[in-house]
Backbone as numpy.savetxt, mean C-alpha at the origin, in Angstrom:
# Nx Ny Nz CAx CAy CAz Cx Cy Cz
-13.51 8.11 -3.56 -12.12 7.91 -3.92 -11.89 6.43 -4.13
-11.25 5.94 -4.82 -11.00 4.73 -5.74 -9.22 4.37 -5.48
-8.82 3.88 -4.91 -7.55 3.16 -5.17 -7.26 2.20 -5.66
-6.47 2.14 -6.84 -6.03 0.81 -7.64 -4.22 0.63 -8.00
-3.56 -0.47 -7.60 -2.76 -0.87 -7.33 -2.68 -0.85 -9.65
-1.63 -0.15 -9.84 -0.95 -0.29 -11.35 -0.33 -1.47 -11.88
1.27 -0.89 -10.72 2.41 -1.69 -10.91 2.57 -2.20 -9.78
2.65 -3.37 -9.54 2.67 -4.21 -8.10 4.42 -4.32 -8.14
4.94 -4.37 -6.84 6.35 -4.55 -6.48 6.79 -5.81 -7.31
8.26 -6.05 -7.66 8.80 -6.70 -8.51 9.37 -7.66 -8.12
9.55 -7.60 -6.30 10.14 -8.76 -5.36 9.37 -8.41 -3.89
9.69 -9.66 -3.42 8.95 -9.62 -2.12 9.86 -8.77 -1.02
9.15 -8.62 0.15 9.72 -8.40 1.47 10.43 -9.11 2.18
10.01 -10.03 1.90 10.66 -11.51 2.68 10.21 -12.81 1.90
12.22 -13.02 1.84 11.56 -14.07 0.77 11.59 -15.64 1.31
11.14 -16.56 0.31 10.51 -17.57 0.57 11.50 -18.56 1.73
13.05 -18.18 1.66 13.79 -19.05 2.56 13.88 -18.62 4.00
13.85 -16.97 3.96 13.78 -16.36 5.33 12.55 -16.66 6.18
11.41 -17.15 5.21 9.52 -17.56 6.17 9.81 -18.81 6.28
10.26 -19.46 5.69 10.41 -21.24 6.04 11.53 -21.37 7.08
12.41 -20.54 6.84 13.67 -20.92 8.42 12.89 -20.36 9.55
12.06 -19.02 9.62 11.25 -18.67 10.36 10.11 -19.65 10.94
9.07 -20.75 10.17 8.38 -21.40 10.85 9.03 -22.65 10.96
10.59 -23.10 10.52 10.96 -24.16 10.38 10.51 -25.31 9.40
10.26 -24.98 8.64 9.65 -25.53 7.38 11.17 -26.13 6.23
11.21 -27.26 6.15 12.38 -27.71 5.32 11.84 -28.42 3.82
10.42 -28.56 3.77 9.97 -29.11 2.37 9.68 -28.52 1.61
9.49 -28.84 0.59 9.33 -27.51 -0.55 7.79 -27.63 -1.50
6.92 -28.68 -0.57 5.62 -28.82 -1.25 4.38 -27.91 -1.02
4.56 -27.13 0.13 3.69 -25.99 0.18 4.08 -24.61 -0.41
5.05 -25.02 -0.82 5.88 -23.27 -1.58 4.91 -22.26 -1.67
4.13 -22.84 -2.72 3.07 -21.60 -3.63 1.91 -21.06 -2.32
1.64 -22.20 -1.64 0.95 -21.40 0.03 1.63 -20.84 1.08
2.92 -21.09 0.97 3.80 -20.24 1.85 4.13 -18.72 1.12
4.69 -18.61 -0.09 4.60 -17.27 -1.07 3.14 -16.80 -0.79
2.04 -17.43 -0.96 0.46 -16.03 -1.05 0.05 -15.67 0.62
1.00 -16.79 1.85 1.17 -16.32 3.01 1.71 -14.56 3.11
2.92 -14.77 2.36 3.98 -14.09 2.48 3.57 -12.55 1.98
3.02 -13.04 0.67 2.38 -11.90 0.22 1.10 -11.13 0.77
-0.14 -12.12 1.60 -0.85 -11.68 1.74 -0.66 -10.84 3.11
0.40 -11.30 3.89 0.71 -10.02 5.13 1.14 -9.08 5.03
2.27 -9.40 3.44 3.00 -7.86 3.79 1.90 -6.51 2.83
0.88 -7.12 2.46 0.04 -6.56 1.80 -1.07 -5.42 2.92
-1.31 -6.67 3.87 -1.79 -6.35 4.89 -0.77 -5.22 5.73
0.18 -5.13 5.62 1.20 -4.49 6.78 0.99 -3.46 5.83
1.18 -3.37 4.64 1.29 -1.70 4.13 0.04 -1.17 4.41
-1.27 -2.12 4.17 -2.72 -1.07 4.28 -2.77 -0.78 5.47
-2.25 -1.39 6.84 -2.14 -1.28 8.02 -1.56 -0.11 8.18
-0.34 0.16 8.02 0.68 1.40 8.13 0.70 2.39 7.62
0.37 2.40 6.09 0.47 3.43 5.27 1.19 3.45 4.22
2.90 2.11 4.57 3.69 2.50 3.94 3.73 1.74 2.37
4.49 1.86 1.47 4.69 1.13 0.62 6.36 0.70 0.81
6.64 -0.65 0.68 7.98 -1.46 1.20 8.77 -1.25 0.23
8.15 -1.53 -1.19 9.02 -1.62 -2.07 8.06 -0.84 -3.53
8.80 -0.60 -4.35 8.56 0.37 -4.99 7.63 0.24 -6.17
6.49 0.77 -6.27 5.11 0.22 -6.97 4.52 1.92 -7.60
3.18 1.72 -8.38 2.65 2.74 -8.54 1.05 2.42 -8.63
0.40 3.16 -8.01 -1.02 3.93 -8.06 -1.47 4.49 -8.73
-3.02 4.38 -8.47 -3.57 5.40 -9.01 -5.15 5.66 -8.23
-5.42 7.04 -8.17 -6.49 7.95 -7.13 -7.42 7.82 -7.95
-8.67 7.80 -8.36 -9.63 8.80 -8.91 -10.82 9.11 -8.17
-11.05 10.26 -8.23 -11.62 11.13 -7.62 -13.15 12.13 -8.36
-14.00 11.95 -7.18 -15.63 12.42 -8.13 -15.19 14.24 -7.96
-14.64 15.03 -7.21 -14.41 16.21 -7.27 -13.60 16.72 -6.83
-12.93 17.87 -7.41 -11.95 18.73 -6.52 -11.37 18.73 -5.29
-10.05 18.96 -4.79 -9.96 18.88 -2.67 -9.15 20.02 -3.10
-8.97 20.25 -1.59 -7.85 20.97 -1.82 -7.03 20.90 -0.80
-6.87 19.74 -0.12 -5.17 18.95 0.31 -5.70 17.32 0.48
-4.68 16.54 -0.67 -5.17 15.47 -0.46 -4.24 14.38 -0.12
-4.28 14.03 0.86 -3.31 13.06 1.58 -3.00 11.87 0.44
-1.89 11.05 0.54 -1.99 10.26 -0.68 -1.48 8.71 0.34
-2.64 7.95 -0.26 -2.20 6.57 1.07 -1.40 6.27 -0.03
-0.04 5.24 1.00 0.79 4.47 0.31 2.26 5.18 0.10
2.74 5.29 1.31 3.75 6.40 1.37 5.60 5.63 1.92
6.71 6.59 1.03 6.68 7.72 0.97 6.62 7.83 -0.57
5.96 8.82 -1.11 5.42 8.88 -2.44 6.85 9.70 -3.49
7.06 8.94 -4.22 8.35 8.99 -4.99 8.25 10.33 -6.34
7.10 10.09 -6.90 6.70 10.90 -7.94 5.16 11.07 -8.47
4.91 11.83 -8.96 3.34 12.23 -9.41 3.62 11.74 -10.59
2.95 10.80 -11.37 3.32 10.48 -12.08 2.85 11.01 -13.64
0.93 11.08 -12.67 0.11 12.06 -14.11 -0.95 12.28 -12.98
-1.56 13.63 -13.52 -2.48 14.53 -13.29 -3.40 14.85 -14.07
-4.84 13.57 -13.75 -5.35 14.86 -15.23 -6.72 14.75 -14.65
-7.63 15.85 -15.18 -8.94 16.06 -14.93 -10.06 15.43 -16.24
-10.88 15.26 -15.79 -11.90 15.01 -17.33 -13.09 16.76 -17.40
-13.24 17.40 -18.61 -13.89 18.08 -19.47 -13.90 18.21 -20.68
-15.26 18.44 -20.97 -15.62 18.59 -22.44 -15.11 17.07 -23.12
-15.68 16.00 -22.34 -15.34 14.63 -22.71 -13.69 14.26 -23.33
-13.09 14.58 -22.44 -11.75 14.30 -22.53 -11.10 14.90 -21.67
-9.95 13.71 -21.34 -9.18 14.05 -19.90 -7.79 15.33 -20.69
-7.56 16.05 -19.88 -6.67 16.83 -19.67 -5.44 16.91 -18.43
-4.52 17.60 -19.28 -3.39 17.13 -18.00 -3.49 18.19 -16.70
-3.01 18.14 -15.59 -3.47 19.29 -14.55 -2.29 19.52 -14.16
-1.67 20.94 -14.31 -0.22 21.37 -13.31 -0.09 22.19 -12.47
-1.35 22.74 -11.74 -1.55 23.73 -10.91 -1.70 23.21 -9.49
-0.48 22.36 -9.13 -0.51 21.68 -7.93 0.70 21.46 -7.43
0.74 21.38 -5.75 2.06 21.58 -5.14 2.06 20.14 -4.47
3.17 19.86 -4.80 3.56 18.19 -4.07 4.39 18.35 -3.23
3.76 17.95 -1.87 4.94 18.17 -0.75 4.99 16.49 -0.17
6.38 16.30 -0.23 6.17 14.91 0.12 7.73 15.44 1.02
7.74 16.02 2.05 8.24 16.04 3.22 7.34 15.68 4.26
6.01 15.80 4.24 4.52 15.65 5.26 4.62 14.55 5.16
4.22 13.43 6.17 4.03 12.01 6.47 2.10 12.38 6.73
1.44 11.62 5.98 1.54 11.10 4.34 2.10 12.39 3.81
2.52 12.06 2.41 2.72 13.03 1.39 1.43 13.36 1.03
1.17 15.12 0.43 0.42 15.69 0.28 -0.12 16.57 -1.76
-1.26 16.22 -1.95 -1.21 17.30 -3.04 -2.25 18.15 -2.59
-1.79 19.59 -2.86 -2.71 20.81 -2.89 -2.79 21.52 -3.99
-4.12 21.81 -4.33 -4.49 21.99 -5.83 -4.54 23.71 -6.05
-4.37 24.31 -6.42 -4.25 26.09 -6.69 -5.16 26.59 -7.27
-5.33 25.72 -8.56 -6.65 26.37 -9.34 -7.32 24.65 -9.50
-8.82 25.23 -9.72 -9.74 24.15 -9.98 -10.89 24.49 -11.37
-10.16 23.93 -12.52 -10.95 24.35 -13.85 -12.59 23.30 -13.56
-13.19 23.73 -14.34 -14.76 22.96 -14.22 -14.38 21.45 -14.60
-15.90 20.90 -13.97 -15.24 19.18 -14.68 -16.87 18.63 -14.95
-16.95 17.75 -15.66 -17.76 17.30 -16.61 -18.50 16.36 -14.96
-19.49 16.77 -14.76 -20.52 16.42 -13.57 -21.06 15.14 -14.07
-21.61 14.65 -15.02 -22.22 13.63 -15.33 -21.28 12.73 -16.01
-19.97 12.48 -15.82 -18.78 11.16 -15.84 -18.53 11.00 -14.16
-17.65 9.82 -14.30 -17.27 9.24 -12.97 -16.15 8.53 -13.39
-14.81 8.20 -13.09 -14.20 9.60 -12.52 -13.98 10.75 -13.14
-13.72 11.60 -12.46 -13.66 13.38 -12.68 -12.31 13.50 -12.76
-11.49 12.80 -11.83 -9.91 13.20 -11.47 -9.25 11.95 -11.36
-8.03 11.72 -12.03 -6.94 10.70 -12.22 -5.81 11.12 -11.50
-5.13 10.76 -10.47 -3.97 10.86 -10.33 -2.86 9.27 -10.11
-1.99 9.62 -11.13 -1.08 8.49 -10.87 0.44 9.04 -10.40
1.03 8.02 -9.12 1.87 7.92 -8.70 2.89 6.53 -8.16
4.12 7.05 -8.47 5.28 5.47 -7.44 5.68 6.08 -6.43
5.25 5.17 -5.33 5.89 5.16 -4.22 6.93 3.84 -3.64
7.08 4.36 -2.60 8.43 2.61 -2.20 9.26 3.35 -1.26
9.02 2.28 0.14 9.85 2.93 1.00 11.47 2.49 1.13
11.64 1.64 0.64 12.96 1.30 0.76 13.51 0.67 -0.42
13.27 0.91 -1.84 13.67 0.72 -2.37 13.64 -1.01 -2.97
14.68 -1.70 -3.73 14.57 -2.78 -3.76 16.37 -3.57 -3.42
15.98 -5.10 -2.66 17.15 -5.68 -2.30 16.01 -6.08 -0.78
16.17 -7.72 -0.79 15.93 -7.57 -0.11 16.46 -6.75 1.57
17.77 -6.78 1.52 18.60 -6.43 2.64 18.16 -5.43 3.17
17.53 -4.42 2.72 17.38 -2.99 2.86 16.00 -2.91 3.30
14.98 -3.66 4.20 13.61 -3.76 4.83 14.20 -4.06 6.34
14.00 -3.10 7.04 14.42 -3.17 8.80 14.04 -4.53 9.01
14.74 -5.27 10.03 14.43 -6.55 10.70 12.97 -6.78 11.07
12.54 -5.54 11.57 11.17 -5.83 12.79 10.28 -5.66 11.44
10.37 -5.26 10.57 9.21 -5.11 9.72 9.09 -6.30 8.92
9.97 -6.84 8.80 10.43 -8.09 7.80 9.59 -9.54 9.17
9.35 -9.42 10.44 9.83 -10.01 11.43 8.17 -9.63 11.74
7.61 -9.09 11.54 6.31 -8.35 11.64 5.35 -9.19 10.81
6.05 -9.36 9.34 5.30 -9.70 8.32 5.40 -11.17 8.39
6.16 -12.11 9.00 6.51 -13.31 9.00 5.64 -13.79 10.39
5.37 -12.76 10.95 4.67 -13.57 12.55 3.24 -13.61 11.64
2.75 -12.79 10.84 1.20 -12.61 10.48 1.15 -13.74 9.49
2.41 -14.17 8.07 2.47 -15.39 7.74 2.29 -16.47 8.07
2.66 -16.80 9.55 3.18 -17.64 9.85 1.74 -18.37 10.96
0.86 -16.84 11.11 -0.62 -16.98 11.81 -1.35 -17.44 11.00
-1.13 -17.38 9.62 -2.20 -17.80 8.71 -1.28 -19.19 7.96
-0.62 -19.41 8.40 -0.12 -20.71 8.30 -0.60 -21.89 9.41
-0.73 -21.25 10.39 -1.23 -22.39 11.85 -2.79 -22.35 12.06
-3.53 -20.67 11.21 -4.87 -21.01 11.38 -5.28 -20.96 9.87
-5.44 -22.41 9.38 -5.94 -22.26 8.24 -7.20 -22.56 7.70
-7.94 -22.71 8.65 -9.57 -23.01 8.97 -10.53 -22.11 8.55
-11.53 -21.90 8.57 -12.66 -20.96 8.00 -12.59 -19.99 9.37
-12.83 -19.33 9.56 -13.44 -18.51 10.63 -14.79 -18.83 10.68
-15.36 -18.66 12.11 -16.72 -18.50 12.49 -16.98 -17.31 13.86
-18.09 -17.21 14.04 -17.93 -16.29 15.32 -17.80 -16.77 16.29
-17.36 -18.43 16.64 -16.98 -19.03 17.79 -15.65 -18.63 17.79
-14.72 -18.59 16.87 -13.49 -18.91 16.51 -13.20 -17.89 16.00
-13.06 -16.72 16.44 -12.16 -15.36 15.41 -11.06 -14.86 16.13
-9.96 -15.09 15.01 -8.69 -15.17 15.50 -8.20 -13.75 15.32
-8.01 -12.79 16.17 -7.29 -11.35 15.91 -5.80 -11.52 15.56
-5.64 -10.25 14.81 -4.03 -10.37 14.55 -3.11 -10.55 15.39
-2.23 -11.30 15.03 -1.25 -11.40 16.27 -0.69 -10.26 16.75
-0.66 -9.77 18.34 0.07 -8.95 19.30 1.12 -8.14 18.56
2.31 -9.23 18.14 3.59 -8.63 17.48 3.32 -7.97 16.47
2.60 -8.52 15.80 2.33 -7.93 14.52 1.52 -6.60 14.27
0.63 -6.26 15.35 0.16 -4.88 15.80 1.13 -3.93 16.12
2.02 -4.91 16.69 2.77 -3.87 18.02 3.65 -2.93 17.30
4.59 -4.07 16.58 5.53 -3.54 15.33 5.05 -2.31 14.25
3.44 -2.73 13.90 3.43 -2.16 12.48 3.08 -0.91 13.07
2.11 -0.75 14.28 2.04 0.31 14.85 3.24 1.64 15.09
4.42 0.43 15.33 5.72 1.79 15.24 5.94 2.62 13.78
5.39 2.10 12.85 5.16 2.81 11.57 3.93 3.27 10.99
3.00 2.70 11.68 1.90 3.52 11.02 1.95 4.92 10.83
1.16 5.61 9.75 1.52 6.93 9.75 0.54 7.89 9.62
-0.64 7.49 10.02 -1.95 7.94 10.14 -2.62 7.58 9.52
-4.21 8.73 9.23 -4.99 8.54 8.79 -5.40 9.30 7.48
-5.63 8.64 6.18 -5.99 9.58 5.33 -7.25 10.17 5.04
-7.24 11.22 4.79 -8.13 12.46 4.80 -8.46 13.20 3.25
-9.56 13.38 2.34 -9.97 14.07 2.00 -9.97 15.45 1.75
């Protein structure tokens, strides 16, 4: 299974004035390393959790058939396309039930037509997900507050790692994302 990020979110989680009042930062010459801070946690907090913050789209591909397939990156908004590859060309697939009441959201497949064994991938699925929409206002405190402690760790350790020196994620930042994690995906 293959995950690839399509459409990346259109605004951040937390933006650049809320992480600088957060580490107390009043200059504006590290900007562009404070933004790939910013970005690179809350990036981290969704693969951590499961969730998607703000509203993006995916895509699965897959070497064969399942028949319930958890979909990371939740809560999953729409299927966007379905298609299988045979007889050297992809086809669309509609013999599938999308339940996205299940934490993760789920597809289960009904029928399974043949698929061309010697390509890679076999199966495309694209979807948008986004848990809260967009603004920043609308991302709970602790998650916003989550993503700024892990910023703000890779702001104070900005050194190489070695195996003298390996810095685990910060406490808060476990503790928090843990109240949202939403399992494990499955095959």
């Amino acid at each position: 299974m293959a995950l690839t990020l399509l459409n990346p979110p259109t605004e951040q989680v937390v933006s650049l004035a809320e992480y600088k009042e957060h580490i107390r930062v009043t200059t504006d010459y590290e900007d562009t390393l404070h933004a790939l801070y910013i970005q690179t946690a809350t990036s981290i907090f969704e693969s951590y959790t499961g969730l998607a913050l703000r509203e993006q789209q995916w895509r699965i591909t897959l070497d064969d058939w399942f028949d319930k397939l958890q979909l990371p990156r939740n809560p999953v908004i729409s299927i966007d396309r379905f298609e299988y590859y045979h007889d050297d060309e992809w086809h669309p697939y509609t013999a599938y039930v999308f339940n996205d009441t299940e934490r993760p959201a789920t597809l289960l497949t009904l029928d399974t037509p043949a698929l061309d064994y010697y390509s890679s991938p076999k199966i495309a699925i694209e979807y948008t997900s986004g848990q809260f929409g967009s603004g920043s206002g609308a991302i709970e405190d602790t998650i916003k507050f989550a993503i700024m402690t892990l910023a703000a760790h890779f702001n104070e350790h900005r050194e190489a790692f070695t195996t003298e020196k390996l810095e685990a994620l910060p406490f808060t930042f476990t503790a928090i994302a843990n109240l949202y994690k939403i399992g494990v995906f499955e095959l």
